[in-house]
C-alpha positions in Angstrom: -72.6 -146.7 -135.2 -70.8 -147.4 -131.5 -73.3 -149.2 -129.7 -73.6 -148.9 -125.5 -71.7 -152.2 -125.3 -69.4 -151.5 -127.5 -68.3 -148.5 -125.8 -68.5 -149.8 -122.5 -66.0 -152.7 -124.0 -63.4 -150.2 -125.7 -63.6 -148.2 -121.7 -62.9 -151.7 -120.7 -59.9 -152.0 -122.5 -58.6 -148.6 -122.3 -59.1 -148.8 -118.4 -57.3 -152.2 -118.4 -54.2 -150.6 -120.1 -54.2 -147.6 -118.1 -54.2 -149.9 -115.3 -57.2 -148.2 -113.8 -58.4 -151.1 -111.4 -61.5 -149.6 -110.1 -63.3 -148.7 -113.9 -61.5 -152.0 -115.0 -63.2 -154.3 -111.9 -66.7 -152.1 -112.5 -66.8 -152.3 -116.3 -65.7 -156.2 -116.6 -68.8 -156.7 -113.9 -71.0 -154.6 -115.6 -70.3 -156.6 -118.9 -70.6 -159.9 -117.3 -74.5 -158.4 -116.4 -74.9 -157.7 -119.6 -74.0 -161.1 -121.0 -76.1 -162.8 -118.3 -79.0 -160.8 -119.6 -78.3 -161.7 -123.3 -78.4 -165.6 -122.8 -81.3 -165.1 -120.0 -83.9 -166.1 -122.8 -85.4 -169.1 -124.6 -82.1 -167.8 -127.3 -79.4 -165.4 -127.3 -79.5 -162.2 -128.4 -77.5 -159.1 -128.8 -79.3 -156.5 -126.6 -80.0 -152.6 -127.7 -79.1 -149.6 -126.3 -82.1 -149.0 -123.8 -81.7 -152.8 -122.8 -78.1 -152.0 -121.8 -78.9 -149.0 -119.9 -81.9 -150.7 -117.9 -79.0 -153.5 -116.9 -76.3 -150.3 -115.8 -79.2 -148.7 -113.8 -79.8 -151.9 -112.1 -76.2 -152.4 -111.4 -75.7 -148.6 -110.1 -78.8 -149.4 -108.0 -76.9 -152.5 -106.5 -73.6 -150.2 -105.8 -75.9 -147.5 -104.1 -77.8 -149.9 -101.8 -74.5 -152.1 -100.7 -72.7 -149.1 -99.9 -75.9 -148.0 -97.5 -75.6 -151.2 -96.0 -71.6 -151.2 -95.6 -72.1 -147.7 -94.3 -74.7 -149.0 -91.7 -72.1 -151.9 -90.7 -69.5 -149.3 -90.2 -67.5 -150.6 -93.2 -66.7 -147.3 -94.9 -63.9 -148.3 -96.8 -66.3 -150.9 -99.0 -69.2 -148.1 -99.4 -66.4 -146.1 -100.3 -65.7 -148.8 -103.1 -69.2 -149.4 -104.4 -69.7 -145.4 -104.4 -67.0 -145.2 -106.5 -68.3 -147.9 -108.8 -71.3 -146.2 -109.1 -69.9 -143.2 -110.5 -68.2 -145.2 -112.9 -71.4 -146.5 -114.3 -73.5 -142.9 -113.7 -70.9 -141.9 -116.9 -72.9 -144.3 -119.0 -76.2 -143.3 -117.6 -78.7 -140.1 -118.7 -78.2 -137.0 -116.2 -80.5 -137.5 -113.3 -83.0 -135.4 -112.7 -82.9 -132.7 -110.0 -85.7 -132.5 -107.5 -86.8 -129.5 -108.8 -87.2 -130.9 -112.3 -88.7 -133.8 -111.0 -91.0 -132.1 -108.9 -92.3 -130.1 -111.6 -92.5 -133.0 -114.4 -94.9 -134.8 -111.7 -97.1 -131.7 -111.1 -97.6 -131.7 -114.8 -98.5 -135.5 -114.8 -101.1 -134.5 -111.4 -102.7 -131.9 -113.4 -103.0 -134.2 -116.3 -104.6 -137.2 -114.0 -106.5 -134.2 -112.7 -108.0 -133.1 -115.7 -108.5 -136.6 -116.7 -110.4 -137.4 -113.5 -108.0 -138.9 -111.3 -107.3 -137.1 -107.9 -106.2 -137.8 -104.0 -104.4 -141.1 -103.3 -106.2 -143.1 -105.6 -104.8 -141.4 -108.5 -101.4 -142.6 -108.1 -101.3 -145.3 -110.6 -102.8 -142.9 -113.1 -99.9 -140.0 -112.3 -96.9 -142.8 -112.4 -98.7 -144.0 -115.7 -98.4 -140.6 -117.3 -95.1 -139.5 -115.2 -92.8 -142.6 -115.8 -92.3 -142.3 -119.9 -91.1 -138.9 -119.3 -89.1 -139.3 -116.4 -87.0 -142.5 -118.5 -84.3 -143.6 -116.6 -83.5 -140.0 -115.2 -84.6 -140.9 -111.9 -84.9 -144.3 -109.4 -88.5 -145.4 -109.5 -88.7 -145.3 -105.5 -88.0 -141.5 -106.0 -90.4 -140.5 -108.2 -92.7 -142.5 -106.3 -91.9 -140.5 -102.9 -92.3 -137.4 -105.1 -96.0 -138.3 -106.8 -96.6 -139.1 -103.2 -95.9 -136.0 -101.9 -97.6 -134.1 -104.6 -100.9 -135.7 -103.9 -100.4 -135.2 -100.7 -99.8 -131.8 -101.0 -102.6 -131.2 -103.8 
């Protein structure tokens, strides 16, 4: 069985000899991350699948943030850069959610907190509780925050 790391190390390689600079530079980084992350502990340890992904959201999160703030310093040719790191690493990461699908798993998760007694503002911890698990990595936390938000709002 191919682990996540694995694969990300054969793309590595393969974008190293097909002199691919950009997946080459994001992949090697990406790795390093990983590593860090494996030795972080009282001992080493080979991380799984999910662990992996968690480290290549958090690295596509960095990518997306720096190039807002190179685009607000009028840099665009590094936001260009770190955009187009972070589609390198969105190929290793679950399709994200559309807002309509978002919206719709979170109006379940209301009606659920709802039915379970939780409503208005206050419900909000009750509503992530249910909507996170199902949500998994298909969409940044601060959005489906904004969009429990909005449905108690609205509700």
């Amino acid at each position: 069985m191919t682990t996540l790391k694995s694969k990300l190390q054969d793309d590595l390689t393969a974008a190293i000899k097909g002199r691919d600079e950009l997946r080459a530079a994001t992949l090697r980084m990406t790795l390093t991350a990983i590593t860090k992350e494996e030795v972080a502990g009282a001992e080493a340890r080979e991380l799984s699948d999910d662990e992996v992904q968690k480290v290549i959201t958090r690295e596509a999160k960095k990518r997306r943030e720096a190039a807002d703030a190179f685009e607000q310093a009028g840099r665009a040719e590094s936001a260009e850069r770190e955009r187009a790191e972070g589609e390198v690493l969105a190929d290793y990461l679950p399709q994200q959610l559309g807002d309509e699908e978002l919206a719709a798993l979170v109006a379940e998760a209301v009606a659920e907190a709802k039915a379970g007694g939780a409503e208005g503002p206050r419900a909000m911890g009750a509503v992530m509780k249910i909507v996170n698990p199902r949500v998994a990595g298909r969409a940044e936390g601060g959005r489906v925050a904004a969009a429990v938000k909005r449905a108690l709002a609205e509700g």
